[in-house]
Steps between C-alpha positions, in 0.01 A plus 500: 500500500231542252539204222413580100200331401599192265387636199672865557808262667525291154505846244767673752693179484470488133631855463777430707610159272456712206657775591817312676511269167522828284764669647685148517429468094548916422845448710570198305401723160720753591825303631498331124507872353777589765734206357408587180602899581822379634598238200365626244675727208242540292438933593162454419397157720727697799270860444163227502632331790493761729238678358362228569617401907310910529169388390505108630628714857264772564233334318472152567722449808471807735103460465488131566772560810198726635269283463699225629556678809173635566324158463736334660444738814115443437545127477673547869221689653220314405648127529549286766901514471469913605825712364711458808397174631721259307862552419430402125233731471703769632826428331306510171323849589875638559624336148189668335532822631905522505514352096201815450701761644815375311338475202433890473860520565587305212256635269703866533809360340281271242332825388856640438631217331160540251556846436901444450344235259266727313768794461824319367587189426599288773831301462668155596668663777301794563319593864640073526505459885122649513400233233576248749377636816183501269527098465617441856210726676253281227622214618492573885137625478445166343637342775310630745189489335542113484593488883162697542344210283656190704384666805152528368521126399644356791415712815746421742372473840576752791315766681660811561461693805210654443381212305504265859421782688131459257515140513546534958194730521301310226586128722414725828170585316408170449583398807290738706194439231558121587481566915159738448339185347597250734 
């Protein structure tokens, strides 16, 4: 395994904080215009609002899930902690790319709801139930995003598979290297 230098190691990891706290805050951005397009009466602050969730989604969310992901993966392959080495790393590579692939899923019916918005005015009751699978698929995606932050943070310890099957060869290495000098 080929490790980053530290100065190329430091900007990936930097992209990948950024990133990761973008999406967190564009989520955040648009789960306060999703209550709003649910409670709100006011036509006009209802059209806005999901006007709105359509630009803070494809704009500002979708890209920053991208680039998420990809530096995430590049974080993996050119770090010590690899992509399938530690559970945690893994774990968070599956949240990443699962919330990514949803999230183009749930920017179909967003787009919909914006262009219902645009063309008549939306009432109190009107297209209700996907109002608040709008809030509830905000706020999972903001739950997993902050699972994918304590992992980051605290690392829990344990090797997967392939991860001790690495470590075994690396300790037989070492080993051998150790009995050529002796």
């Amino acid at each position: 395994m080929k490790i980053m230098p530290p100065g190329v190691r430091k900007a990936a990891l930097t992209v990948h904080i950024l990133s990761s706290v973008g999406w967190l805050g564009a989520i955040a951005a648009f789960l306060v215009l999703a209550i709003s397009g649910l409670t709100s009466t006011d036509p006009q602050l209802v059209r806005a609002a999901y006007v709105g969730m359509n630009l803070i989604g494809w704009m500002m969310i979708f890209p920053l899930s991208l680039a998420s992901l990809i530096s995430g993966i590049v974080q993996g392959l050119g770090s010590v902690w690899g992509l399938f080495r530690h559970y945690w790393v893994l774990i968070k590579l599956i949240i990443t790319a699962l919330a990514t692939a949803l999230l183009l899923v749930h920017l179909q019916p967003v787009t919909a709801m914006a262009e219902m918005a645009v063309a008549a005015e939306l009432g109190p009751s009107d297209m209700n139930g996907m109002r608040i699978q709008l809030v509830a698929d905000a706020g999972a995606a903001i739950l997993a995003l902050l699972v994918t932050s304590i992992l980051s943070v605290y690392k829990p310890r344990g090797l997967t598979r392939h991860g001790q099957k690495v470590l075994d060869k690396q300790q037989a290495q070492t080993r051998s290297a150790k009995g050529a000098n002796a």
